[in-house]
FILUMTI-814685 format. One line per 10 residues: number of its first residue (from 0); for each residue x, y, z of C-alpha. Coordinates in nm, 3 decimals, padded with zeros to 5 digits. Layout:
residues N
NUM	X:Y:Z | ...
end
This chain:
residues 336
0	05.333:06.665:05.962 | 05.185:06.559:05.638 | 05.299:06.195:05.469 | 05.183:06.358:05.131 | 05.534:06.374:04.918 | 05.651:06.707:04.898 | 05.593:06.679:04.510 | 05.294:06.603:04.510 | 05.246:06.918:04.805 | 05.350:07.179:04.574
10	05.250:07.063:04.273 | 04.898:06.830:04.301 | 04.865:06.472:04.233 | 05.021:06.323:04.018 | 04.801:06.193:03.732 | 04.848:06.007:03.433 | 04.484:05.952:03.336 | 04.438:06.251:03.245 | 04.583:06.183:02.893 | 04.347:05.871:02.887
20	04.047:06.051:02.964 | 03.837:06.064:02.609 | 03.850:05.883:02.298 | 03.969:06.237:02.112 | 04.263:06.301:02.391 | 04.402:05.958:02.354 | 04.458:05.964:01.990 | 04.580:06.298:02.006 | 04.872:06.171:02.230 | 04.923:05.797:02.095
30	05.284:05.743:02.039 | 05.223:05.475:01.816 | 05.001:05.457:01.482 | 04.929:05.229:01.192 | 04.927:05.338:00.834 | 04.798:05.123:00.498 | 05.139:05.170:00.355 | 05.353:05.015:00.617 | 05.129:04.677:00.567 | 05.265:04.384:00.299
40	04.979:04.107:00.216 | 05.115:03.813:00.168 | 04.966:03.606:-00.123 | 05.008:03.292:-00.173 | 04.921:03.123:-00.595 | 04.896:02.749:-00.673 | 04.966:02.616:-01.032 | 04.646:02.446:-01.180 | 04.388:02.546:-00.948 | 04.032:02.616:-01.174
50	03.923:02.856:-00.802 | 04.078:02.972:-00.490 | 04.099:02.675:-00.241 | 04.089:02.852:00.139 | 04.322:02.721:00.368 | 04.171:02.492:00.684 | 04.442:02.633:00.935 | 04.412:03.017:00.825 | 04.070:03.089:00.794 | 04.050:03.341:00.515
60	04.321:03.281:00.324 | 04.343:03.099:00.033 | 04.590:02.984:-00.194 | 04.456:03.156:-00.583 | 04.468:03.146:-00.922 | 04.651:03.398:-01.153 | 04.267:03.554:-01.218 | 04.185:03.576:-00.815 | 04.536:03.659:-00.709 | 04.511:03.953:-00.981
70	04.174:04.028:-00.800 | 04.340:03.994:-00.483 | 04.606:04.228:-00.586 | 04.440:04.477:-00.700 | 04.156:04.506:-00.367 | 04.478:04.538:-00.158 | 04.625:04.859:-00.400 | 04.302:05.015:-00.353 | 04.324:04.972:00.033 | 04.652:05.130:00.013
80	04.843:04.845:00.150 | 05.210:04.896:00.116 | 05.291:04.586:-00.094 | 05.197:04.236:-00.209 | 05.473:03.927:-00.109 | 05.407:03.661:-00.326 | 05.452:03.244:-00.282 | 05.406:03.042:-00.537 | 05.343:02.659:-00.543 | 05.440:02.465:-00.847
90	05.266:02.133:-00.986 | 05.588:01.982:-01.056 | 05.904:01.943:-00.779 | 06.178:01.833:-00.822 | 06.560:01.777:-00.600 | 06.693:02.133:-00.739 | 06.332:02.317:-00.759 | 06.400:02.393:-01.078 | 06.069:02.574:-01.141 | 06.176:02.859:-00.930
100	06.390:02.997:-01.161 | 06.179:02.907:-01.504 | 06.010:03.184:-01.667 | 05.680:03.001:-01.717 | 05.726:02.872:-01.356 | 05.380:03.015:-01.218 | 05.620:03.243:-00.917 | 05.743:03.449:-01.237 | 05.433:03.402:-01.408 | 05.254:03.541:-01.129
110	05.483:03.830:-01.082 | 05.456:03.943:-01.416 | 05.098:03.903:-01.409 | 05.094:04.172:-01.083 | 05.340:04.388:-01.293 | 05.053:04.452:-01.527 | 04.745:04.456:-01.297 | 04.914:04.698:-01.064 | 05.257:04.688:-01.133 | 05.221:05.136:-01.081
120	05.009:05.107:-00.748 | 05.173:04.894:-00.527 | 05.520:04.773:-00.434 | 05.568:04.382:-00.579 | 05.802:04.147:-00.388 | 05.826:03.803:-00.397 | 05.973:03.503:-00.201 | 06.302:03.370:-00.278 | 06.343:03.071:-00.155 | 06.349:02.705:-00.282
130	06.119:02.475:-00.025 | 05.794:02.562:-00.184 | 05.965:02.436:-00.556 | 06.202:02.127:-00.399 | 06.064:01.788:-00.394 | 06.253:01.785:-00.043 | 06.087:02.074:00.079 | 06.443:02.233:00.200 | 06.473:02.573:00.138 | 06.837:02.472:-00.084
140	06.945:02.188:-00.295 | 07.056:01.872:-00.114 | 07.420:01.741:-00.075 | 07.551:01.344:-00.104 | 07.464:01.330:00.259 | 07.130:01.483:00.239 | 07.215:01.803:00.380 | 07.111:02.120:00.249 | 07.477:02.217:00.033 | 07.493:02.619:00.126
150	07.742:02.730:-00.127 | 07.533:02.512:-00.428 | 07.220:02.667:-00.312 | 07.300:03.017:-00.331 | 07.403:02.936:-00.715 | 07.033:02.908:-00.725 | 06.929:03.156:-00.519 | 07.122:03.372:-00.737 | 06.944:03.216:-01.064 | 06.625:03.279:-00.859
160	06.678:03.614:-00.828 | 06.790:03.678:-01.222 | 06.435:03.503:-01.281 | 06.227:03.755:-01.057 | 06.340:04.060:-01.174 | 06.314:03.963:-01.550 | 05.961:03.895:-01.436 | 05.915:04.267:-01.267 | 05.952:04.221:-00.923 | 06.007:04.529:-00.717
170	06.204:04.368:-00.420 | 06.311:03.979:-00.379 | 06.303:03.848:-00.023 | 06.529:03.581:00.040 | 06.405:03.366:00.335 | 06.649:03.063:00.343 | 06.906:03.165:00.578 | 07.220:03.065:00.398 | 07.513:03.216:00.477 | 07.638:03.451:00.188
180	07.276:03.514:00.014 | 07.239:03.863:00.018 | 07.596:03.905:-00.108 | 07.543:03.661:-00.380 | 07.188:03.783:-00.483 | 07.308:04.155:-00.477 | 07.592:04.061:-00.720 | 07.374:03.841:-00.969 | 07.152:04.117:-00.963 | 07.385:04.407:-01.033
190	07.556:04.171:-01.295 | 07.227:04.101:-01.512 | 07.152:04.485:-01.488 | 06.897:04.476:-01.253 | 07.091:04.724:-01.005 | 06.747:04.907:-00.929 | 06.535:04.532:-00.740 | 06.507:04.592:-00.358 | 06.685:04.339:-00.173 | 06.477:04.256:00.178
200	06.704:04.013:00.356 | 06.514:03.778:00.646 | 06.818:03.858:00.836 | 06.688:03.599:01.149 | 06.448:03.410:01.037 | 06.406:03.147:01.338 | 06.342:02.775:01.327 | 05.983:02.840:01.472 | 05.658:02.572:01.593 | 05.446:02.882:01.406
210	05.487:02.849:01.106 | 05.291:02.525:01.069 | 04.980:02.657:00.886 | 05.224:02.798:00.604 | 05.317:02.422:00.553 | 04.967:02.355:00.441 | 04.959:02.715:00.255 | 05.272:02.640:00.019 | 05.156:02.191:00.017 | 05.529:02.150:00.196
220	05.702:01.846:00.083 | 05.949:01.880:00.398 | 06.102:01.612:00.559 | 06.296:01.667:00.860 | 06.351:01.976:00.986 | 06.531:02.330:00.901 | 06.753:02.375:01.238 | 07.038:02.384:01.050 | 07.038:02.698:00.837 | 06.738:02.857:01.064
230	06.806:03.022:01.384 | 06.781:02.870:01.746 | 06.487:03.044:01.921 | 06.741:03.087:02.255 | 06.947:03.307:02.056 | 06.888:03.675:02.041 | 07.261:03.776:02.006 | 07.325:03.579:01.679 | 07.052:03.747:01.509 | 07.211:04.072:01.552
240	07.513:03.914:01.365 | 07.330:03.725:01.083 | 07.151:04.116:01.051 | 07.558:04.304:01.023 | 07.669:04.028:00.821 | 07.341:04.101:00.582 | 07.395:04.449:00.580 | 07.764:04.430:00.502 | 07.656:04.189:00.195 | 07.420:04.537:00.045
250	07.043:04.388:00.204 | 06.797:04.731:00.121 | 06.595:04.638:00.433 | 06.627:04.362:00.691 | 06.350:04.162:00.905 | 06.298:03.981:01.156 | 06.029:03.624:01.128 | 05.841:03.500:01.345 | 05.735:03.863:01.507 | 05.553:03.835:01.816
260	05.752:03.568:02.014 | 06.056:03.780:01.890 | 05.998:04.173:01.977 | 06.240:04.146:02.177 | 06.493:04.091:01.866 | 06.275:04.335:01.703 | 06.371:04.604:01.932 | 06.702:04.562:01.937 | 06.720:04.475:01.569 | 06.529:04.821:01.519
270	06.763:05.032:01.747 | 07.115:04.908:01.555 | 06.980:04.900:01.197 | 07.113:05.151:00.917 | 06.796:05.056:00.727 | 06.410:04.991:00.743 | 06.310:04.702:01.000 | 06.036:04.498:00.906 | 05.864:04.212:01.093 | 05.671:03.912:00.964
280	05.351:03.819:01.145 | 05.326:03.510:01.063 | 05.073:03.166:00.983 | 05.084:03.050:01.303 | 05.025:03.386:01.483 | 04.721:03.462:01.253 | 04.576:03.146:01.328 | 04.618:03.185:01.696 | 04.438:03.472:01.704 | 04.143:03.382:01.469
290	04.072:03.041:01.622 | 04.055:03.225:01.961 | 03.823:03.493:01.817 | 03.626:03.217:01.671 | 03.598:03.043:01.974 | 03.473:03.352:02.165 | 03.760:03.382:02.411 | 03.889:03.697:02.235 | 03.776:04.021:02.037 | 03.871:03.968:01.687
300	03.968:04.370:01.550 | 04.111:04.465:01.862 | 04.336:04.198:01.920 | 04.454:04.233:01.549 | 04.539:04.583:01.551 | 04.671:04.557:01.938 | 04.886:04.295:01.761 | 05.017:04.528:01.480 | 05.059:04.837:01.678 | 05.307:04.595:01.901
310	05.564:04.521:01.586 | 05.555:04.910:01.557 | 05.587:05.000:01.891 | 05.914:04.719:01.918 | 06.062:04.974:01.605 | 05.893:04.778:01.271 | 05.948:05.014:00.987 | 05.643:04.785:00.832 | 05.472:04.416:00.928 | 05.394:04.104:00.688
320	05.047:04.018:00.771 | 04.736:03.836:00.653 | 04.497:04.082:00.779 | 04.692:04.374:00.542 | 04.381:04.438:00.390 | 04.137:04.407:00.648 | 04.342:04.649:00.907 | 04.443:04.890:00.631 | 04.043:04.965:00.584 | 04.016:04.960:00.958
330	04.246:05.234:00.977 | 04.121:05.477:00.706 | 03.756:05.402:00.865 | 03.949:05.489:01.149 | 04.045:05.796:01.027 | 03.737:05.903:00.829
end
Protein backbone atom coordinates (compact mmCIF):
# COMPACT_ATOMS: atom_id res chain seq x y z
CA UNK A 1 0.00 0.00 0.00
CA UNK A 2 1.18 3.46 -0.68
CA UNK A 3 2.30 5.91 2.50
CA UNK A 4 1.52 8.86 0.02
CA UNK A 5 -1.62 10.74 1.88
CA UNK A 6 -4.64 10.10 0.15
CA UNK A 7 -4.74 13.96 -0.61
CA UNK A 8 -2.01 14.26 -2.00
CA UNK A 9 -3.09 10.67 -4.21
CA UNK A 10 -5.94 12.26 -5.80
CA UNK A 11 -5.02 15.50 -6.06
CA UNK A 12 -0.84 15.92 -6.60
CA UNK A 13 1.54 17.44 -4.27
CA UNK A 14 0.90 19.81 -2.47
CA UNK A 15 2.85 22.99 -3.38
CA UNK A 16 3.10 26.31 -2.15
CA UNK A 17 6.02 27.54 -4.28
CA UNK A 18 4.31 27.73 -6.93
CA UNK A 19 2.99 31.25 -6.02
CA UNK A 20 6.73 32.14 -5.26
CA UNK A 21 8.00 31.09 -8.44
CA UNK A 22 8.84 34.60 -10.45
CA UNK A 23 9.31 38.03 -9.49
CA UNK A 24 5.84 38.96 -11.62
CA UNK A 25 3.74 35.98 -9.75
CA UNK A 26 4.77 37.08 -6.35
CA UNK A 27 3.64 40.58 -6.58
CA UNK A 28 0.64 39.59 -8.23
CA UNK A 29 -0.34 37.59 -5.03
CA UNK A 30 1.38 39.77 -2.13
CA UNK A 31 -1.10 40.28 0.54
CA UNK A 32 0.63 43.11 1.79
CA UNK A 33 1.79 46.48 -0.04
CA UNK A 34 3.23 49.86 0.73
CA UNK A 35 1.90 53.09 -0.63
CA UNK A 36 3.60 56.91 -0.40
CA UNK A 37 0.47 58.04 1.28
CA UNK A 38 0.32 55.78 4.22
CA UNK A 39 4.04 57.16 5.18
CA UNK A 40 4.36 60.40 7.83
CA UNK A 41 8.12 61.97 7.88
CA UNK A 42 8.85 63.08 10.88
CA UNK A 43 10.74 66.45 10.99
CA UNK A 44 12.30 67.66 13.51
CA UNK A 45 13.25 72.20 13.55
CA UNK A 46 15.64 73.84 16.04
CA UNK A 47 15.28 77.62 16.94
CA UNK A 48 18.50 79.59 15.87
CA UNK A 49 20.24 77.21 13.79
CA UNK A 50 22.07 79.38 10.60
CA UNK A 51 22.06 75.25 8.67
CA UNK A 52 20.75 71.88 9.30
CA UNK A 53 22.92 70.16 12.02
CA UNK A 54 22.59 66.05 11.22
CA UNK A 55 22.08 64.05 14.06
CA UNK A 56 25.25 61.58 15.25
CA UNK A 57 22.77 58.70 16.36
CA UNK A 58 20.39 58.87 13.16
CA UNK A 59 22.46 59.15 10.33
CA UNK A 60 20.50 61.26 7.92
CA UNK A 61 18.48 63.15 9.85
CA UNK A 62 18.92 66.39 10.90
CA UNK A 63 17.36 68.76 13.02
CA UNK A 64 16.56 72.20 10.28
CA UNK A 65 15.91 75.50 9.92
CA UNK A 66 12.51 77.07 8.90
CA UNK A 67 14.30 77.49 5.14
CA UNK A 68 15.53 73.57 5.05
CA UNK A 69 12.56 72.19 6.89
CA UNK A 70 10.39 74.15 4.14
CA UNK A 71 12.79 72.36 1.65
CA UNK A 72 12.34 69.29 3.47
CA UNK A 73 8.68 69.63 3.32
CA UNK A 74 8.14 70.21 0.22
CA UNK A 75 10.72 67.03 -1.35
CA UNK A 76 8.48 64.80 0.84
CA UNK A 77 4.90 66.32 -0.94
CA UNK A 78 6.44 65.63 -4.13
CA UNK A 79 7.26 61.98 -3.09
CA UNK A 80 3.76 61.66 -2.14
CA UNK A 81 4.37 60.92 1.43
CA UNK A 82 1.22 60.99 3.41
CA UNK A 83 2.17 63.72 5.91
CA UNK A 84 4.86 65.70 7.71
CA UNK A 85 4.92 65.35 11.95
CA UNK A 86 6.69 68.11 13.17
CA UNK A 87 9.06 68.65 16.61
CA UNK A 88 10.20 71.62 17.42
CA UNK A 89 13.08 72.61 19.83
CA UNK A 90 13.00 75.98 21.44
CA UNK A 91 16.15 78.18 22.55
CA UNK A 92 14.54 79.09 25.67
CA UNK A 93 12.92 76.35 28.44
CA UNK A 94 11.46 76.91 30.99
CA UNK A 95 9.35 74.74 34.24
CA UNK A 96 5.85 75.19 32.27
CA UNK A 97 7.37 75.10 28.51
CA UNK A 98 5.79 77.99 27.91
CA UNK A 99 7.03 78.32 24.31
CA UNK A 100 4.82 75.55 23.22
CA UNK A 101 1.90 77.37 23.25
CA UNK A 102 3.43 81.01 22.01
CA UNK A 103 2.65 82.00 18.60
CA UNK A 104 6.20 83.05 17.72
CA UNK A 105 7.34 79.84 19.53
CA UNK A 106 9.30 78.31 16.42
CA UNK A 107 6.62 74.74 16.76
CA UNK A 108 3.80 77.31 15.55
CA UNK A 109 6.11 79.22 13.61
CA UNK A 110 7.11 76.25 11.83
CA UNK A 111 3.64 75.02 11.26
CA UNK A 112 2.51 78.00 9.74
CA UNK A 113 5.48 78.18 7.71
CA UNK A 114 4.43 74.38 6.18
CA UNK A 115 0.82 75.81 5.88
CA UNK A 116 2.15 78.05 3.17
CA UNK A 117 4.87 75.94 1.47
CA UNK A 118 2.51 73.03 1.14
CA UNK A 119 -0.15 73.58 3.35
CA UNK A 120 -2.60 72.03 -0.11
CA UNK A 121 -0.20 68.95 -0.78
CA UNK A 122 0.31 67.24 2.20
CA UNK A 123 -1.37 66.48 5.51
CA UNK A 124 0.46 68.79 8.50
CA UNK A 125 0.53 67.39 12.06
CA UNK A 126 2.51 68.29 14.75
CA UNK A 127 3.64 67.03 18.23
CA UNK A 128 1.86 67.96 21.26
CA UNK A 129 3.66 67.45 23.92
CA UNK A 130 5.69 69.54 26.47
CA UNK A 131 9.35 67.69 27.06
CA UNK A 132 10.96 69.16 24.05
CA UNK A 133 9.76 73.00 25.54
CA UNK A 134 10.21 72.11 29.61
CA UNK A 135 13.40 72.91 31.22
CA UNK A 136 12.65 69.44 33.02
CA UNK A 137 12.30 67.65 29.98
CA UNK A 138 8.84 65.94 31.32
CA UNK A 139 6.37 65.73 28.91
CA UNK A 140 3.84 67.97 31.70
CA UNK A 141 4.42 70.65 34.19
CA UNK A 142 5.91 69.59 37.53
CA UNK A 143 4.06 69.36 40.94
CA UNK A 144 5.53 70.53 44.70
CA UNK A 145 6.94 67.07 44.78
CA UNK A 146 8.45 67.05 41.43
CA UNK A 147 6.07 64.89 39.83
CA UNK A 148 4.61 65.45 36.61
CA UNK A 149 0.83 67.17 37.96
CA UNK A 150 -1.64 65.31 35.23
CA UNK A 151 -4.69 67.40 35.66
CA UNK A 152 -2.30 70.92 35.44
CA UNK A 153 -0.70 69.56 32.43
CA UNK A 154 -3.55 68.88 30.33
CA UNK A 155 -4.53 72.77 31.02
CA UNK A 156 -1.58 73.08 28.79
CA UNK A 157 -1.97 70.54 26.58
CA UNK A 158 -5.19 72.07 25.92
CA UNK A 159 -3.47 75.69 25.41
CA UNK A 160 -1.08 73.68 23.16
CA UNK A 161 -3.53 72.56 21.08
CA UNK A 162 -5.51 76.19 20.74
CA UNK A 163 -1.85 77.32 19.62
CA UNK A 164 -1.44 74.64 16.73
CA UNK A 165 -4.43 75.01 15.04
CA UNK A 166 -4.33 78.90 15.01
CA UNK A 167 -1.03 78.10 13.38
CA UNK A 168 -2.71 75.60 10.58
CA UNK A 169 -2.06 72.36 11.68
CA UNK A 170 -4.03 69.61 10.08
CA UNK A 171 -3.95 67.02 13.01
CA UNK A 172 -2.23 67.49 16.65
CA UNK A 173 -0.68 64.35 18.11
CA UNK A 174 -0.60 64.28 21.66
CA UNK A 175 2.25 61.97 22.89
CA UNK A 176 2.33 62.51 26.74
CA UNK A 177 0.18 59.87 28.02
CA UNK A 178 -1.89 61.73 30.56
CA UNK A 179 -4.90 60.49 31.47
CA UNK A 180 -7.86 62.69 30.12
CA UNK A 181 -5.85 64.37 27.02
CA UNK A 182 -7.77 63.53 24.20
CA UNK A 183 -10.96 64.50 26.04
CA UNK A 184 -9.52 67.74 27.08
CA UNK A 185 -7.81 68.60 23.69
CA UNK A 186 -11.04 67.62 21.74
CA UNK A 187 -13.04 70.08 23.92
CA UNK A 188 -10.48 73.11 23.75
CA UNK A 189 -10.53 72.49 20.26
CA UNK A 190 -14.24 72.39 19.54
CA UNK A 191 -14.53 75.41 22.00
CA UNK A 192 -12.01 77.82 20.03
CA UNK A 193 -13.82 76.72 16.74
CA UNK A 194 -11.41 74.56 15.49
CA UNK A 195 -13.97 71.49 15.30
CA UNK A 196 -12.38 70.46 11.81
CA UNK A 197 -8.07 69.60 13.48
CA UNK A 198 -7.53 65.76 13.44
CA UNK A 199 -6.93 64.49 16.75
CA UNK A 200 -4.19 61.36 16.53
CA UNK A 201 -4.05 60.12 20.10
CA UNK A 202 -0.60 57.93 21.03
CA UNK A 203 -3.03 55.77 22.72
CA UNK A 204 0.15 53.40 24.25
CA UNK A 205 2.95 55.04 23.92
CA UNK A 206 5.48 52.75 26.04
CA UNK A 207 8.28 53.76 28.36
CA UNK A 208 10.85 52.35 25.74
CA UNK A 209 15.22 51.94 25.78
CA UNK A 210 14.52 53.12 21.82
CA UNK A 211 13.85 56.09 21.87
CA UNK A 212 17.31 57.30 22.93
CA UNK A 213 18.48 58.89 19.63
CA UNK A 214 15.23 61.19 19.76
CA UNK A 215 16.80 62.54 23.08
CA UNK A 216 19.66 63.93 21.11
CA UNK A 217 17.10 64.89 18.11
CA UNK A 218 14.78 67.22 20.35
CA UNK A 219 18.47 68.35 22.92
CA UNK A 220 16.25 66.55 25.94
CA UNK A 221 16.65 68.30 29.15
CA UNK A 222 15.16 65.06 31.00
CA UNK A 223 15.99 64.06 34.22
CA UNK A 224 14.74 60.93 35.54
CA UNK A 225 12.61 58.96 33.81
CA UNK A 226 8.87 58.87 32.24
CA UNK A 227 7.54 55.40 33.87
CA UNK A 228 4.98 57.08 35.39
CA UNK A 229 2.62 58.41 32.74
CA UNK A 230 4.29 55.95 29.94
CA UNK A 231 3.34 52.44 29.66
CA UNK A 232 5.15 49.28 31.17
CA UNK A 233 6.60 47.30 28.22
CA UNK A 234 5.03 43.85 30.07
CA UNK A 235 1.72 45.18 29.49
CA UNK A 236 -0.17 44.48 26.35
CA UNK A 237 -3.68 44.42 28.00
CA UNK A 238 -3.54 48.04 29.38
CA UNK A 239 -2.85 49.40 26.09
CA UNK A 240 -6.02 48.15 24.79
CA UNK A 241 -7.65 50.21 27.66
CA UNK A 242 -5.60 53.48 27.43
CA UNK A 243 -6.78 52.94 23.31
CA UNK A 244 -11.08 52.60 24.54
CA UNK A 245 -10.55 55.16 27.01
CA UNK A 246 -8.98 57.44 23.96
CA UNK A 247 -11.59 56.62 21.73
CA UNK A 248 -14.40 57.26 24.17
CA UNK A 249 -12.64 60.87 24.78
CA UNK A 250 -13.32 61.60 20.44
CA UNK A 251 -9.25 60.57 19.31
CA UNK A 252 -9.70 60.66 15.03
CA UNK A 253 -7.02 57.94 14.87
CA UNK A 254 -5.04 56.07 17.52
CA UNK A 255 -1.29 54.59 17.51
CA UNK A 256 0.71 52.59 18.88
CA UNK A 257 4.93 53.82 19.73
CA UNK A 258 7.53 52.08 19.74
CA UNK A 259 6.34 49.70 16.60
CA UNK A 260 8.47 46.84 16.08
CA UNK A 261 9.02 45.46 19.67
CA UNK A 262 5.16 46.04 19.90
CA UNK A 263 3.28 44.30 16.74
CA UNK A 264 2.00 42.31 18.83
CA UNK A 265 -0.14 45.36 20.42
CA UNK A 266 -0.34 46.46 16.94
CA UNK A 267 -2.33 43.56 15.93
CA UNK A 268 -4.55 43.47 18.41
CA UNK A 269 -4.82 47.24 18.62
CA UNK A 270 -5.66 46.99 14.73
CA UNK A 271 -8.33 44.18 15.05
CA UNK A 272 -10.56 46.19 17.99
CA UNK A 273 -10.15 49.74 16.61
CA UNK A 274 -13.26 51.81 15.21
CA UNK A 275 -10.63 54.01 13.54
CA UNK A 276 -7.27 54.17 11.52
CA UNK A 277 -4.22 52.40 13.38
CA UNK A 278 -1.04 53.91 12.96
CA UNK A 279 2.41 52.84 14.24
CA UNK A 280 5.51 54.88 14.99
CA UNK A 281 8.85 53.48 13.85
CA UNK A 282 10.83 55.02 15.86
CA UNK A 283 14.76 56.71 16.63
CA UNK A 284 16.00 53.87 18.04
CA UNK A 285 14.66 51.35 15.45
CA UNK A 286 16.04 53.54 12.54
CA UNK A 287 19.27 53.61 14.04
CA UNK A 288 19.39 49.93 14.59
CA UNK A 289 18.95 49.26 11.29
CA UNK A 290 21.31 51.86 9.67
CA UNK A 291 24.28 51.22 11.96
CA UNK A 292 23.88 47.50 11.00
CA UNK A 293 23.67 48.36 7.28
CA UNK A 294 26.63 50.51 7.81
CA UNK A 295 28.50 47.99 9.38
CA UNK A 296 27.84 45.47 6.56
CA UNK A 297 25.94 42.89 8.59
CA UNK A 298 22.66 43.80 6.84
CA UNK A 299 21.10 45.00 3.40
CA UNK A 300 20.07 48.48 3.88
CA UNK A 301 16.55 48.82 1.34
CA UNK A 302 15.46 45.51 2.04
CA UNK A 303 15.55 45.48 5.59
CA UNK A 304 13.75 48.96 5.53
CA UNK A 305 10.91 48.07 3.50
CA UNK A 306 10.80 44.32 5.15
CA UNK A 307 10.49 46.57 8.23
CA UNK A 308 7.52 48.69 6.93
CA UNK A 309 5.63 46.03 5.22
CA UNK A 310 5.69 44.32 8.98
CA UNK A 311 3.63 47.45 10.73
CA UNK A 312 1.21 46.81 7.75
CA UNK A 313 1.01 43.34 7.80
CA UNK A 314 0.37 43.62 12.06
CA UNK A 315 -2.94 45.98 10.67
CA UNK A 316 -1.05 49.76 10.50
CA UNK A 317 -3.47 51.94 8.69
CA UNK A 318 -0.02 54.11 8.15
CA UNK A 319 3.77 54.12 9.90
CA UNK A 320 5.88 57.22 11.34
CA UNK A 321 9.19 56.77 9.83
CA UNK A 322 12.46 58.47 8.95
CA UNK A 323 12.95 56.76 5.76
CA UNK A 324 9.20 58.30 4.52
CA UNK A 325 10.86 59.75 1.77
CA UNK A 326 13.37 57.42 0.80
CA UNK A 327 10.79 54.25 0.74
CA UNK A 328 7.99 56.32 -0.79
CA UNK A 329 10.46 56.77 -4.04
CA UNK A 330 11.38 53.16 -3.62
CA UNK A 331 7.96 52.23 -4.11
CA UNK A 332 6.87 54.34 -7.13
CA UNK A 333 10.38 53.12 -8.73
CA UNK A 334 8.91 50.08 -7.68
CA UNK A 335 6.02 50.50 -9.50
CA UNK A 336 7.31 52.30 -12.62
Amino acid sequence: MSSVPAYQLAHGTVRPRRLRRTPAVRRMVRETRLHPAELVLPLFVKEGLREPAPLTSMPGVVQHTLDSLAEAAREAAEAGVGGLMLFGIPEVRDETGSQADDPDGILNRAIARLREEVGEDTVIMADLCLDEFTSHGHCGVLDATGAVDNDATLDRYAAMAVAQAEAGVDVVGPSGMMDGQIAAIRHALDSAGHTDVIVLAYSAKYSSAFYGPFREAVDSQLSGDRRTYQQDPGNGREALRELELDLAEGADIVMIKPGMPYLDVLAEAAAVSSVPVWAYQISGEYAMIEFAAAAGAIDRKPAILESLTAFKRAGADSVLTYWAVEAANWIREDRS
